[in-house]
N, C-alpha and C positions, 0 to 999 in steps of 0.2 A: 504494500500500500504506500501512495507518495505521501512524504513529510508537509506539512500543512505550512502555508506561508503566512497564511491570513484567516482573522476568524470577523465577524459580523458585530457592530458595537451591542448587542444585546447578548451575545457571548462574551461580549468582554465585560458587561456590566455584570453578569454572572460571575464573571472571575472573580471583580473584585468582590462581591459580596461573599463569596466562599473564603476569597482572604481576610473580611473582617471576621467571619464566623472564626476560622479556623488559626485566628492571629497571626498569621500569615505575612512575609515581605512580599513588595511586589515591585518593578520597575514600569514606571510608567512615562513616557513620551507627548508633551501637548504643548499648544501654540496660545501665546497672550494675545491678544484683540490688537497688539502694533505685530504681530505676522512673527516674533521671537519666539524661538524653541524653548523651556523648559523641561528639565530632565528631574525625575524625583527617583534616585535610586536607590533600591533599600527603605521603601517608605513605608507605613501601616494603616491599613484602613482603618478609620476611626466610626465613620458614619457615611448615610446613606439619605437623599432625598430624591426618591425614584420620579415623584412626580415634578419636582424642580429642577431633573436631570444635571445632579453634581454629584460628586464623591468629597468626603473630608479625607484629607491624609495626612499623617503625624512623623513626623520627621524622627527613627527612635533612639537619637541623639542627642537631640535638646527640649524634644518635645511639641518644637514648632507644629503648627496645623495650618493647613492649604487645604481650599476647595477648589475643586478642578469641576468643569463644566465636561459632562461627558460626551459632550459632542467636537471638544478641542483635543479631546486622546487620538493618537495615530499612531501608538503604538506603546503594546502590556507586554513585559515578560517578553520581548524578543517577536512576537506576533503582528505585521500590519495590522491595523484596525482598518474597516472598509464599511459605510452605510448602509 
């Protein structure tokens, strides 16, 4: 069976959510509103608002927290993200 490049953002939303259950790191990849890459690697899902479509993530070094819009992820864990 071929190696998967890319998974669908409602698989990726599932990811994360099995990484907050499962306190789980994750690598995630997303773009700021001026079009700049953001990298959060090693980060922890903290929270979840599926109908305001973001993720919280916790930085598990200092504790920082970042909400990411799940619609600016392009990439979890090594996987394109794709619509």
């Amino acid at each position: 069976m071929a190696k998967r490049k890319a998974i669908h953002i409602n698989e990726a939303r599932r990811l994360l959510d099995h990484a907050r259950i499962d306190a789980d790191t994750v690598d995630v990849s997303c773009w700021r509103s001026t079009g700049e890459i953001i990298e959060y690697r090693g980060w922890r899902v903290k929270g979840v608002n599926w109908r305001g479509g973001w993720h919280r993530l916790q930085n598990p070094l200092n504790g920082e927290v970042r909400a990411v819009r799940d619609i600016t992820i392009f990439k979890i864990n090594g996987f394109a993200v794709y619509l």
